[in-house]
LODRENMI-664873 format. One record per residue (C-alpha): residue in one letter; y, z, x. Coordinates in Angstrom, 3 decimals, always signed. Layout:
N
{site A,{Y,Z,X}}
...
END
This chain:
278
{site X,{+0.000,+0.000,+0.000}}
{site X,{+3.634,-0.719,+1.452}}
{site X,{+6.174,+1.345,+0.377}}
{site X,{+10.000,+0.678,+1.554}}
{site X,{+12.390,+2.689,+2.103}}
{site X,{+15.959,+2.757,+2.335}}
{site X,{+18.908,+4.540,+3.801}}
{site X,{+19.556,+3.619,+7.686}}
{site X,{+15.757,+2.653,+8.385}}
{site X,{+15.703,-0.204,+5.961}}
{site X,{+12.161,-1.273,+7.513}}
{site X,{+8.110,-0.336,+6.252}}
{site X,{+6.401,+2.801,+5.781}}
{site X,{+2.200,+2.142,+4.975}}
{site X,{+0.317,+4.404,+3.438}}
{site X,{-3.606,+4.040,+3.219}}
{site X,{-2.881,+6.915,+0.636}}
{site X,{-0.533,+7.789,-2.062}}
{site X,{-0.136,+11.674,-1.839}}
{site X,{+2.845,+13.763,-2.455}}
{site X,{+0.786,+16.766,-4.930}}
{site X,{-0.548,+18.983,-1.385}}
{site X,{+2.292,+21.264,-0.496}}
{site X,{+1.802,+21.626,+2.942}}
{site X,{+3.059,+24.586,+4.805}}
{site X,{+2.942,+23.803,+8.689}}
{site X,{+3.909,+20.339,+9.954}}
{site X,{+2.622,+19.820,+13.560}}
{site X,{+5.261,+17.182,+15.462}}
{site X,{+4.713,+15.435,+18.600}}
{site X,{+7.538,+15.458,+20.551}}
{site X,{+7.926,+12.405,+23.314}}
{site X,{+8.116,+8.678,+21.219}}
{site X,{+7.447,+10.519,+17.458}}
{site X,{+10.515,+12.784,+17.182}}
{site X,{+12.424,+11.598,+19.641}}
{site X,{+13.436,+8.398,+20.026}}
{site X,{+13.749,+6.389,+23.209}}
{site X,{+17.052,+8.146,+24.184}}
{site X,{+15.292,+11.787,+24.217}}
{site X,{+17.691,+12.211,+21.465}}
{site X,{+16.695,+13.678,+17.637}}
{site X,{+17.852,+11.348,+14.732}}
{site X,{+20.285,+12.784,+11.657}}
{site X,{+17.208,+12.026,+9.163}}
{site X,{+14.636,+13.333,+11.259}}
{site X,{+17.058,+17.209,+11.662}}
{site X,{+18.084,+16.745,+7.943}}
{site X,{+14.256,+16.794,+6.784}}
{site X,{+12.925,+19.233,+9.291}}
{site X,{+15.940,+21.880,+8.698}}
{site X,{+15.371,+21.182,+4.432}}
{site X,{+11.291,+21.874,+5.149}}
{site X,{+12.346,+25.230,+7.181}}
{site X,{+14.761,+26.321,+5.184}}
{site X,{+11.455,+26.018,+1.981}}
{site X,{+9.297,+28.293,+4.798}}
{site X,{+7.299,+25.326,+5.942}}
{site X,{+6.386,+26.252,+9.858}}
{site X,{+7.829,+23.304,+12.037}}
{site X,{+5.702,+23.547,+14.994}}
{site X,{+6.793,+21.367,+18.385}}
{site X,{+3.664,+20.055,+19.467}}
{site X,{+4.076,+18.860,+23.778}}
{site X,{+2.606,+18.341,+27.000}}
{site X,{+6.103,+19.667,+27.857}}
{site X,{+6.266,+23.468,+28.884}}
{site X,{+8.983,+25.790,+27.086}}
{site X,{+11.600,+25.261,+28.759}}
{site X,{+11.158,+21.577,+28.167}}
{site X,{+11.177,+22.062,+24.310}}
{site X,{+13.037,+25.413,+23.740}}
{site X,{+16.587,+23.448,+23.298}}
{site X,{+15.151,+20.598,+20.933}}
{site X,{+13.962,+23.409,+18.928}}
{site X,{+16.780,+25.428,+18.625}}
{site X,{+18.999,+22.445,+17.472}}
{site X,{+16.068,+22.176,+14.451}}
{site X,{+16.517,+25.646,+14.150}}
{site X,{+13.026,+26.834,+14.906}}
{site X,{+14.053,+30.261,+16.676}}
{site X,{+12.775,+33.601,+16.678}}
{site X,{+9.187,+35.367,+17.111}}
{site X,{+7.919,+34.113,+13.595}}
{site X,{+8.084,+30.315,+14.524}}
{site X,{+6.201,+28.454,+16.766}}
{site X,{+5.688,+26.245,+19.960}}
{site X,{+2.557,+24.622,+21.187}}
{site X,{+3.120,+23.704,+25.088}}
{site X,{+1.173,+22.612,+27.853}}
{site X,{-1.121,+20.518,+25.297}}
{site X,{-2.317,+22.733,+23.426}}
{site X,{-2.830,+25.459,+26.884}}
{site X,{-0.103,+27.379,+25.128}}
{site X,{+0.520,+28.823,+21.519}}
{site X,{+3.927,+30.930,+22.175}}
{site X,{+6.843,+31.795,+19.482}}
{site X,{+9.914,+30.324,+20.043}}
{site X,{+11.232,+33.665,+21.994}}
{site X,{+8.668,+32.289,+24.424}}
{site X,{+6.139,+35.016,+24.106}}
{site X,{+2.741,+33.496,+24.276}}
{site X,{+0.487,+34.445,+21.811}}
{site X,{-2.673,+32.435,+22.934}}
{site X,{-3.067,+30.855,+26.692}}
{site X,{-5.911,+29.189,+28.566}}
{site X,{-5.794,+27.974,+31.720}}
{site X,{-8.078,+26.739,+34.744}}
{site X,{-9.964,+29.264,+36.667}}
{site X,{-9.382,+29.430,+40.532}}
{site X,{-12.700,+27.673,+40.817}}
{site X,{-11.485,+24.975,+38.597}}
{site X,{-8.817,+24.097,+40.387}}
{site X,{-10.721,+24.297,+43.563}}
{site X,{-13.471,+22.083,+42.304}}
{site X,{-10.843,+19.514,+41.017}}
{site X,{-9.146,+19.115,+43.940}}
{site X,{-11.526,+18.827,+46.510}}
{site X,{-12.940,+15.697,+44.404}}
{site X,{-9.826,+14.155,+43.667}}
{site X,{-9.166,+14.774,+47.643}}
{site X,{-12.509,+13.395,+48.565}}
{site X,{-11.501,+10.118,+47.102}}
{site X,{-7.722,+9.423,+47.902}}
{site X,{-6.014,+10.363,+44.414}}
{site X,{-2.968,+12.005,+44.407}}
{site X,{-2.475,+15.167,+41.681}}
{site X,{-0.513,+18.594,+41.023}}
{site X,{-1.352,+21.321,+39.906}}
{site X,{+1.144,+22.436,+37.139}}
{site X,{+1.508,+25.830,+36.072}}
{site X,{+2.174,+27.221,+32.333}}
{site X,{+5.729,+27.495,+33.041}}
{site X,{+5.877,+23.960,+34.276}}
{site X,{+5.988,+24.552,+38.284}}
{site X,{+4.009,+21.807,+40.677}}
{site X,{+1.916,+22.803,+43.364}}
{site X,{-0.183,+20.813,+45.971}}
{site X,{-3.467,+22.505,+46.575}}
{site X,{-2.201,+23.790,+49.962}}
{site X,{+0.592,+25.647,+48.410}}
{site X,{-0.896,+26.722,+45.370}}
{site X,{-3.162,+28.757,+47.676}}
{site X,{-0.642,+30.259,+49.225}}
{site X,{+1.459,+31.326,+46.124}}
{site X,{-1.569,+32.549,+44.100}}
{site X,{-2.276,+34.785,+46.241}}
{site X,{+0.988,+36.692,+46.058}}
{site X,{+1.280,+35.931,+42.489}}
{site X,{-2.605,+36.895,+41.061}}
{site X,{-1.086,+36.270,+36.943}}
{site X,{-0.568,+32.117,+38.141}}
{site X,{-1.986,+30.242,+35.451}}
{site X,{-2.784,+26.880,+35.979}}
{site X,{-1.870,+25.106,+32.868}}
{site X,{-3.803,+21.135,+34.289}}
{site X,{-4.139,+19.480,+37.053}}
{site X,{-1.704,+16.220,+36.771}}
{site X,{-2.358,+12.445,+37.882}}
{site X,{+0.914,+10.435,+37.650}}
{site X,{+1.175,+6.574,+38.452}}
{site X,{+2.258,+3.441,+36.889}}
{site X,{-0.079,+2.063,+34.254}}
{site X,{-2.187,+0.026,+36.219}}
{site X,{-2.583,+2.551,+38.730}}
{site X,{-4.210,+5.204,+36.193}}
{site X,{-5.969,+1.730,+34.474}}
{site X,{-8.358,+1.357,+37.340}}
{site X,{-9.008,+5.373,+38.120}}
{site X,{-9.040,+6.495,+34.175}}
{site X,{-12.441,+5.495,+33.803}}
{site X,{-13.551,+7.139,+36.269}}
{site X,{-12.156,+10.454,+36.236}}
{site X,{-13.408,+10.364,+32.540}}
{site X,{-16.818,+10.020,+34.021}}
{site X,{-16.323,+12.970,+36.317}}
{site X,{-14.986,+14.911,+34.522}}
{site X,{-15.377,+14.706,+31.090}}
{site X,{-18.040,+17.130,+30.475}}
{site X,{-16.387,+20.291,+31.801}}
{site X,{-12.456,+19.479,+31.162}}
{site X,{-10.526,+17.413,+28.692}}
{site X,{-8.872,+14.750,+30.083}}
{site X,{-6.244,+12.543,+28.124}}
{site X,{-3.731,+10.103,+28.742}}
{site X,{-0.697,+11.645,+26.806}}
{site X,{+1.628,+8.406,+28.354}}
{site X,{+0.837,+5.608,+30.462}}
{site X,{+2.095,+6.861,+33.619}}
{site X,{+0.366,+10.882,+33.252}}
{site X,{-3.538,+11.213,+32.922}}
{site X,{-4.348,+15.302,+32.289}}
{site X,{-7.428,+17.302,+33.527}}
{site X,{-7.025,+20.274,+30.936}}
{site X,{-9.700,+23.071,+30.613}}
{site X,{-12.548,+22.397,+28.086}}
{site X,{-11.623,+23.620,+24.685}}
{site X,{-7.713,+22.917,+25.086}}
{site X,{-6.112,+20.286,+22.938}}
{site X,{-3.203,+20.065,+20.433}}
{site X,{-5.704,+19.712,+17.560}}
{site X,{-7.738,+22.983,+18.605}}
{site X,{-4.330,+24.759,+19.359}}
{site X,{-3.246,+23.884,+15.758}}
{site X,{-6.026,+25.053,+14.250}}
{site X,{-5.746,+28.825,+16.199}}
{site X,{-2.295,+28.949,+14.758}}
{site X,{-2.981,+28.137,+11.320}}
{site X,{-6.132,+30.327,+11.111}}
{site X,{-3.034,+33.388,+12.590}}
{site X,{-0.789,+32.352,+10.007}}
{site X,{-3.255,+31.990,+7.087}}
{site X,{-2.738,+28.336,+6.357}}
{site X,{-5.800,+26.600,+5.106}}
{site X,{-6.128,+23.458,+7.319}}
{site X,{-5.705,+21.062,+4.307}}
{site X,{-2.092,+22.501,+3.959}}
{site X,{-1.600,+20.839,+7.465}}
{site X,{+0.686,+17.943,+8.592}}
{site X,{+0.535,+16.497,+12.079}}
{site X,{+1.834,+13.808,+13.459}}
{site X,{+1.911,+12.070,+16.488}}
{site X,{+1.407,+8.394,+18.732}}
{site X,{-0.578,+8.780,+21.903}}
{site X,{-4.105,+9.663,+22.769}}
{site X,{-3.564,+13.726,+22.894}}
{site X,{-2.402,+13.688,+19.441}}
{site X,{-5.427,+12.728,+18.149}}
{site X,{-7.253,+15.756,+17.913}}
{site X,{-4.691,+17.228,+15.697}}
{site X,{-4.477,+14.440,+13.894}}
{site X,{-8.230,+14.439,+12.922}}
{site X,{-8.238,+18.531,+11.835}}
{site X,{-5.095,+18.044,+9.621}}
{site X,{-5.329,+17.708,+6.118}}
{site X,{-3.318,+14.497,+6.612}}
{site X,{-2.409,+13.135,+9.820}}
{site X,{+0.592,+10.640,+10.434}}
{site X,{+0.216,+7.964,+13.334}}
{site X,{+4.227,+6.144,+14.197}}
{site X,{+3.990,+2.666,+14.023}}
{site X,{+5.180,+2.865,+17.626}}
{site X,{+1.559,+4.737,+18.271}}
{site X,{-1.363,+3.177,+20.309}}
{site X,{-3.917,+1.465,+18.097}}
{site X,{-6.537,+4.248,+18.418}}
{site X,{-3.913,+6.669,+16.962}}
{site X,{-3.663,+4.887,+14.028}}
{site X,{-6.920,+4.446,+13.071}}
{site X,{-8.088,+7.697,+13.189}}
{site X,{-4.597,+8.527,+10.935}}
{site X,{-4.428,+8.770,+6.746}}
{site X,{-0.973,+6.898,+7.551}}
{site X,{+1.309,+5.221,+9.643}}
{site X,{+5.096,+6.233,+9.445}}
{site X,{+7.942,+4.244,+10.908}}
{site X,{+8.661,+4.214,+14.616}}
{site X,{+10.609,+6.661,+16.426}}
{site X,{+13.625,+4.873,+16.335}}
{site X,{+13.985,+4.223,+12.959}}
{site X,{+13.164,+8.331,+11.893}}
{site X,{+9.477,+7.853,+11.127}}
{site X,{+8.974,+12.150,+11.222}}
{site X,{+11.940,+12.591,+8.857}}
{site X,{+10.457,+9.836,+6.514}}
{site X,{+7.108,+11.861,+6.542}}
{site X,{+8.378,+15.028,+6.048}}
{site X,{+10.657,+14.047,+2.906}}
{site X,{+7.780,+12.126,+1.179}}
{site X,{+5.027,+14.461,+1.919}}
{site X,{+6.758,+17.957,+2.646}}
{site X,{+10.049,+17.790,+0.453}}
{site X,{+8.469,+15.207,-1.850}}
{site X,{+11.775,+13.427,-1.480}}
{site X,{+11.716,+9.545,-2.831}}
{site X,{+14.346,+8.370,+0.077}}
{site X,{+15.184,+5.355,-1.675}}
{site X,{+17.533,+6.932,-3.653}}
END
């Protein structure tokens, strides 16, 4: 079905289903190329929607690779502030409230990161080690920080290159190390060793099960591979029609593109059961 809208994204919103009866009470956002548009910048539909859903006690919950400080002003210009709302950072390592008190955190063991590096040494690759509050460390200098500062937690281990670059390792490192980590590729120039059991979707879920929101009273929405797990636990997940192609077929819907306010859209039709036409 193709619905259009109007106002100052006069393009197409498709919907594989026509729901606006669910009142959903958290709304899980993606924050890189789904609410921010290619200027790093929020749009005036996009705040309008999110402060109107806040402001009815739906949970607005930033959902990044990014680490707090990353997030923390975006969020207070939505007006998500205080300990009873909610961050997920790290990719899903971190569940903290927007006072930046963490409430859940895993991170890799010392072995972990030991046993990562020395393979990804072995065979040329570069990496770095990024800590929950967002500081890089090669393996040399990790060891020598951790030692004076035992409470380190390693959030992932990060691979950065242009997209060719990660093309002809990804594959590989999935083979690796698939079975005891999560890896993703949340952009085309990061791939992310994560510890098993950490990803937005699993993250979500933690929070809603603390907040007592059934899972079908879930929105999440998002447009690169480490959305997807929260998009497949929500009771409806939203790809962008900027999103890779794998993101929107595991969606209920596709939204409009980050430019053109695709989370405001979603939020007034689905959360605020707005018709935007008008």
């Amino acid at each position: 079905m193709i619905i259009r809208v109007g106002r100052a994204v006069p393009t197409l919103f498709y919907f594989k289903k026509w729901e606006i009866s669910m009142k959903y009470r958290l709304v899980g956002i993606d924050m890189d190329n789904t609410l921010l548009n290619d200027s790093k910048e929020i749009t005036d539909l996009n705040k309008e929607s999110i402060r109107k859903a806040l402001n009815q006690g739906c949970k607005i919950v930033l959902c990044s690779g990014r680490f707090h400080k990353e997030m923390i002003d975006y969020a207070d210009i939505l007006g998500i502030k205080g300990s009873n709302q909610y961050l997920i950072t790290n990719g899903g390592a971190v569940i903290e409230n927007a006072n930046g008190q963490k409430i859940i955190q895993t991170t890799l063991s010392n072995n972990d990161c030991e046993k990562i590096s020395s393979w990804l040494s072995q065979n040329n690759i570069s990496y770095q080690l990024v800590e929950i509050n967002g500081q890089e460390f090669s393996f040399n200098n990790w060891l020598n920080f951790q030692n004076n500062n035992r409470g380190l937690g390693i959030a992932k281990v990060l691979l950065e290159d242009d997209k060719s670059g990660l093309d002809n390792i990804s594959k590989m490192i999935h083979q690796v190390f698939d079975e005891n980590y999560y890896v993703v590729r949340p952009a085309d120039e990061f791939l992310e060793i994560l510890p098993k059991g950490v990803n937005k979707g699993i993250a979500i879920e933690k929070l809603a099960k603390k907040l007592n929101v059934d899972m079908q009273q879930v929105l999440t929405i998002g447009d690169m591979d480490n959305d997807i797990p929260m998009i497949e636990v929500a009771g409806k997940g939203i790809a962008m029609s900027n999103a890779v192609d794998i993101v929107k077929q595991v969606a209920d819907d596709i939204t409009l593109d980050n430019n053109n306010s695709g989370v405001g859209v979603a939020i007034s039709k689905f959360v605020l059961n707005e018709d935007i036409n008008k």
